[in-house]
Backbone as a printed PyTorch tensor [residue, N CA C, xyz], in Angstrom:
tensor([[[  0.4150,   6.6070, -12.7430],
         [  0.8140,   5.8610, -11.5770],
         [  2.0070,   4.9550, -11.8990]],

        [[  2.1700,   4.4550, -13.2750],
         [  3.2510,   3.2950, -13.2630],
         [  4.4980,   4.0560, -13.3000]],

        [[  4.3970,   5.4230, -13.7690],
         [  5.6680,   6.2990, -14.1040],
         [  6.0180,   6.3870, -12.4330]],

        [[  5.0150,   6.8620, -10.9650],
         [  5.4740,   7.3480, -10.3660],
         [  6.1680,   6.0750,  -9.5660]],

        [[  5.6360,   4.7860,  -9.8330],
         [  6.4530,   3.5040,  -9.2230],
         [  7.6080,   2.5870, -10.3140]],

        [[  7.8890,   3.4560, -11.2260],
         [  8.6590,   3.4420, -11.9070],
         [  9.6820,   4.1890, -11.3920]],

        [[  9.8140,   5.3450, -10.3860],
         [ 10.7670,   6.1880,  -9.6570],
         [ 11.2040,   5.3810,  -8.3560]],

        [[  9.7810,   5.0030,  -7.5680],
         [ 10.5900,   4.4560,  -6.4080],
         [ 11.3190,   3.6140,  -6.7910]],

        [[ 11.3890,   2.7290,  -7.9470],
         [ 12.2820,   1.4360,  -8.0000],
         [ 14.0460,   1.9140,  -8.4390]],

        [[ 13.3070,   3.1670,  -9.5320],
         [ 14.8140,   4.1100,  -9.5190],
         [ 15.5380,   4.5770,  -8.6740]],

        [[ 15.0940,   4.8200,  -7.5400],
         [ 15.2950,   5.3200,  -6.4600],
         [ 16.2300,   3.9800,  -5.6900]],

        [[ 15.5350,   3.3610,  -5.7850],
         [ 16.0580,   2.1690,  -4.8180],
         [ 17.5680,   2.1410,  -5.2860]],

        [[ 17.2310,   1.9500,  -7.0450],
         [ 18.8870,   1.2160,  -8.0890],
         [ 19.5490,   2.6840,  -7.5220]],

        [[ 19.3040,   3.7130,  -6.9430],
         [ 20.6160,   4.5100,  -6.5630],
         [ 21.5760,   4.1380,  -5.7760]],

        [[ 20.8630,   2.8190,  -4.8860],
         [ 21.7890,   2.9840,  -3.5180],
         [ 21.7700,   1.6570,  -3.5570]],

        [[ 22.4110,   0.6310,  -4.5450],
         [ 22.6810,  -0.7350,  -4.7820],
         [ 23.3780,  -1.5180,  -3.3080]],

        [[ 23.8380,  -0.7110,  -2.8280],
         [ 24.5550,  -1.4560,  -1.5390],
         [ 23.9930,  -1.6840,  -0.2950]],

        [[ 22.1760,  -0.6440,  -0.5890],
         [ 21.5700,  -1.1490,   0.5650],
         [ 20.7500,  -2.3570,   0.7170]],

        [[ 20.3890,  -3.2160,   1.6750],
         [ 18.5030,  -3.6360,   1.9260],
         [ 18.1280,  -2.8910,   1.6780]],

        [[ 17.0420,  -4.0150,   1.6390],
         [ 15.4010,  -3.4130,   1.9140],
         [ 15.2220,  -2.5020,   3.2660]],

        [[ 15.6840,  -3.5380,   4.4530],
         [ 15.5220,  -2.7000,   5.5670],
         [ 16.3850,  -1.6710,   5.9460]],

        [[ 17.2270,  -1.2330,   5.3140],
         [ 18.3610,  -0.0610,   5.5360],
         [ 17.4920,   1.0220,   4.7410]],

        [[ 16.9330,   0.8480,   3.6220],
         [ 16.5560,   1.5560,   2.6800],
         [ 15.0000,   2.1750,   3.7760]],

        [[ 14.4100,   1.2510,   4.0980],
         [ 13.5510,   1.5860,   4.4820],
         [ 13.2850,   1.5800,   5.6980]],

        [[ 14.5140,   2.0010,   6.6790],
         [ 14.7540,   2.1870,   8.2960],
         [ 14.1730,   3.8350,   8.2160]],

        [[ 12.5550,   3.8830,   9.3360],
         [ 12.6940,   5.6460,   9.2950],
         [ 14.0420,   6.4430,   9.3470]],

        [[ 15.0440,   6.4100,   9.6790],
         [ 16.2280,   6.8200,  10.2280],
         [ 17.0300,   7.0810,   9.4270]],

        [[ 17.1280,   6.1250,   8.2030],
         [ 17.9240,   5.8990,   7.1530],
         [ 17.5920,   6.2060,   5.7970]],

        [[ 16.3820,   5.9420,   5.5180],
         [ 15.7160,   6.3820,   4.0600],
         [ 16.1930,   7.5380,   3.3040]],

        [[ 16.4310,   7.2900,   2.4520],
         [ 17.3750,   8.1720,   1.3830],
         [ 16.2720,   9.3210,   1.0320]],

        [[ 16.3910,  10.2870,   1.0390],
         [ 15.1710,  11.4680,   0.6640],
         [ 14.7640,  11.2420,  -0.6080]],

        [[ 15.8070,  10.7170,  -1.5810],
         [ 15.1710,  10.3240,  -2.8540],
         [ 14.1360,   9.0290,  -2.9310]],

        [[ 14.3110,   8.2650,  -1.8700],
         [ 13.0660,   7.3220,  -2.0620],
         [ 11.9380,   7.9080,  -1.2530]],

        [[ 12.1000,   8.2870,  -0.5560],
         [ 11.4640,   9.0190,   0.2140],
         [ 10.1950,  10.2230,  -0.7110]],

        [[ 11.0460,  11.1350,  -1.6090],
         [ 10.1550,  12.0270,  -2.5310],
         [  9.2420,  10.9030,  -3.4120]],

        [[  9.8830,   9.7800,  -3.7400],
         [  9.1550,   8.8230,  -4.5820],
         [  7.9500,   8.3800,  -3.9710]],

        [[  8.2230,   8.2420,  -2.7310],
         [  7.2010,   7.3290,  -2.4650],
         [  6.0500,   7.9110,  -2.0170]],

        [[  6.6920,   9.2890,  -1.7900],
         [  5.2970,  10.2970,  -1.5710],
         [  4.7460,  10.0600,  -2.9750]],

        [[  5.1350,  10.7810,  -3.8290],
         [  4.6580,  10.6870,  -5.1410],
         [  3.8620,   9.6530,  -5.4370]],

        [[  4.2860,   8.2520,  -5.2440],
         [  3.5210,   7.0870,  -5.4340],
         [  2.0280,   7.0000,  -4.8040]],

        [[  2.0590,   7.4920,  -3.2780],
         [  1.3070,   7.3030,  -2.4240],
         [  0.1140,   8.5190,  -3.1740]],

        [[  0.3140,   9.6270,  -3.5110],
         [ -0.3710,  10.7250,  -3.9630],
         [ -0.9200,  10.3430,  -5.3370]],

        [[ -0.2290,   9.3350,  -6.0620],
         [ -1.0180,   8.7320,  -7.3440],
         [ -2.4090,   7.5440,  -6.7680]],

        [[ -1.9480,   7.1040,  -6.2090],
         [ -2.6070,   5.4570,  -5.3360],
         [ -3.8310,   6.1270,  -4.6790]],

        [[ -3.5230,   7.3480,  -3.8840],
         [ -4.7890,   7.9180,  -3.6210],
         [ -5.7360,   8.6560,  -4.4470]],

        [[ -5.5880,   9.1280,  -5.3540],
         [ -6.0930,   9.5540,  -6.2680],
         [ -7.0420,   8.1040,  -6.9480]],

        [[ -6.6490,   7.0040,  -6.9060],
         [ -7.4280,   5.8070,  -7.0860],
         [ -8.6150,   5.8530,  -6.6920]],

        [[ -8.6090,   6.4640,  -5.1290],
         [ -9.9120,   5.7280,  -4.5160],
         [-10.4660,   6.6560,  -3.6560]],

        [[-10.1240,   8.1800,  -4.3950],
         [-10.9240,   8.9350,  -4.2000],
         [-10.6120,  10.5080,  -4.3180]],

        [[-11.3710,  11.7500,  -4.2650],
         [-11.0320,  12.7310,  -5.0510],
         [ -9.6730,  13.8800,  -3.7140]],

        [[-10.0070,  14.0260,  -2.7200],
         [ -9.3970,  14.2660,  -1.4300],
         [ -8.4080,  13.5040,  -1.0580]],

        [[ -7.0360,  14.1950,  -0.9470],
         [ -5.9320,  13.4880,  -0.1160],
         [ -6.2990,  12.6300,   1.0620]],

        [[ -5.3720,  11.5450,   1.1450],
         [ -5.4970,  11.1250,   2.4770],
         [ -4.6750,  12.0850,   3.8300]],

        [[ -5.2850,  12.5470,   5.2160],
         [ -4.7960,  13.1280,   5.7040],
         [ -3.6150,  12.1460,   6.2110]],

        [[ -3.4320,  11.1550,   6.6530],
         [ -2.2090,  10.0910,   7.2520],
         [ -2.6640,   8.5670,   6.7580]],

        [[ -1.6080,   8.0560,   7.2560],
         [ -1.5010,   6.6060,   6.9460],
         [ -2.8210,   5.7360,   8.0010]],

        [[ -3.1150,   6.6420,   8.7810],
         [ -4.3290,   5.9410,   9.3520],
         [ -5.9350,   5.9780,   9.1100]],

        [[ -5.7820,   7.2460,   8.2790],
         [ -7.4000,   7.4090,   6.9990],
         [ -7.1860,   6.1770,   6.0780]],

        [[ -5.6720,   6.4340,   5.0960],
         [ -5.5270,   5.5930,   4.3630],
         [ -5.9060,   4.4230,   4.6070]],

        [[ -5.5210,   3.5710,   5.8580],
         [ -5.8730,   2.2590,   6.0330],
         [ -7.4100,   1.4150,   6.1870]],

        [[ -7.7150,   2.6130,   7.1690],
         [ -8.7940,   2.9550,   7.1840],
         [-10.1830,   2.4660,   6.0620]],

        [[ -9.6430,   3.7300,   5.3110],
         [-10.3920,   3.4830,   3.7600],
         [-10.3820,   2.3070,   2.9960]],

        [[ -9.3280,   2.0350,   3.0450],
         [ -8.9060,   0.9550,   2.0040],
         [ -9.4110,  -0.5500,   3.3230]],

        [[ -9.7530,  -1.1160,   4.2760],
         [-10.0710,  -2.1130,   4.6710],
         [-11.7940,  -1.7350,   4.9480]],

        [[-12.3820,  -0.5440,   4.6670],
         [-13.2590,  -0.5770,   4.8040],
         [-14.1270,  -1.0140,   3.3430]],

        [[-12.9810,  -0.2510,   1.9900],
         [-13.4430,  -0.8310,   0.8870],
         [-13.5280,  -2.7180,   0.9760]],

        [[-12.6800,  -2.8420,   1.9170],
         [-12.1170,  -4.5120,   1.4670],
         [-13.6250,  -5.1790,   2.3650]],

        [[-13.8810,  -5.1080,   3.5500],
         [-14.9380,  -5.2560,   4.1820],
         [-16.2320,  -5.4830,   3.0040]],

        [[-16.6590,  -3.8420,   2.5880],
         [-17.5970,  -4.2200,   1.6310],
         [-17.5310,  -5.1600,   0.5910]],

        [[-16.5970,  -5.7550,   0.4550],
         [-16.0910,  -6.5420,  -0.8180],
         [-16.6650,  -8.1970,  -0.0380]],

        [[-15.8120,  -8.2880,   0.9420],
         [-15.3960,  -9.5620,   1.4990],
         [-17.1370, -10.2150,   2.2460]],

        [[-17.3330,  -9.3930,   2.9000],
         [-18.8270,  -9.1330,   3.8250],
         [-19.9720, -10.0920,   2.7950]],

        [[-20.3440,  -9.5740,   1.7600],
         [-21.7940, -10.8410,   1.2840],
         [-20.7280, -12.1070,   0.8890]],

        [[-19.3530, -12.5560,   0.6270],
         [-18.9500, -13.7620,   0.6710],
         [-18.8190, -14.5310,   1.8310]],

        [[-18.8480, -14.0720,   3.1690],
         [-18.7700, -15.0660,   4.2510],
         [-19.6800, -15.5560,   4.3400]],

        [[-21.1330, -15.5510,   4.1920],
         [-21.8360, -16.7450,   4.4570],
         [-21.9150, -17.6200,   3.3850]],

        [[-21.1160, -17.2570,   2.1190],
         [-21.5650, -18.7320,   1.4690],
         [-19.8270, -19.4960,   1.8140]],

        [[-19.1970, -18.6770,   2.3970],
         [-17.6690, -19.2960,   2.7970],
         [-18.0100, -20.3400,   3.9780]],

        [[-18.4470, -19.5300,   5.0760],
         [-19.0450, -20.5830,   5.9650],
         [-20.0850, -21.7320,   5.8220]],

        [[-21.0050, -21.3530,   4.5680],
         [-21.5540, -22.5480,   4.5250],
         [-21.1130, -24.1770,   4.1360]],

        [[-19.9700, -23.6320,   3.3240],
         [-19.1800, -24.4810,   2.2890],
         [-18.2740, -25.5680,   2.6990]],

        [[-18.4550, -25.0980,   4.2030],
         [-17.2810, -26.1400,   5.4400],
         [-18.1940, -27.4580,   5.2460]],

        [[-17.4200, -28.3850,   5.8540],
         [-17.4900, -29.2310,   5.9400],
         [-16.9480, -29.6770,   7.3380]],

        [[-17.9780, -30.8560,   7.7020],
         [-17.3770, -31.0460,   9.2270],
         [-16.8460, -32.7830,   9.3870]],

        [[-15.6540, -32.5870,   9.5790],
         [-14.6940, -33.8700,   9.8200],
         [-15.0900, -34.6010,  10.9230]],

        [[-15.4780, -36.2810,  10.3090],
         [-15.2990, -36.7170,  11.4690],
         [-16.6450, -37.9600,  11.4000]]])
């Protein structure tokens, strides 16, 4: 994975004269960052699980549902921990 985000950043140093947002306008994106970042995205998924993601909306999906299970048994001791002003 660090090799394949080791490319998008190569990718980027090709085209020194752009932004961020030129670089990364759908419209405008250079195909070479573009192959990178597939690449990146195809390592990252491989993280968190054995099956491609079909789009960016499984992906998100997945990944806030992991975050949910994470976050979920800390809110009640978050809420307990308030304090009330006054």
């Amino acid at each position: 994975m660090t090799e394949a985000a080791k490319e998008v950043l190569d990718a980027r140093d090709q085209f020194p004269e752009y932004n961020l947002a030129t670089l990364y306008d759908p419209l405008a994106t250079p195909p070479e960052l573009s192959r990178a970042h597939s690449k990146l995205d195809r390592a990252v998924d491989q993280c968190y699980r054995q099956q491609p993601f079909l789009g960016d909306r499984q992906r998100v999906e997945h990944l806030f549902s992991l975050y949910q299970q994470i976050v979920e048994p800390l809110l009640p001791a978050i809420r307990g921990r308030r304090r009330r002003l006054g």
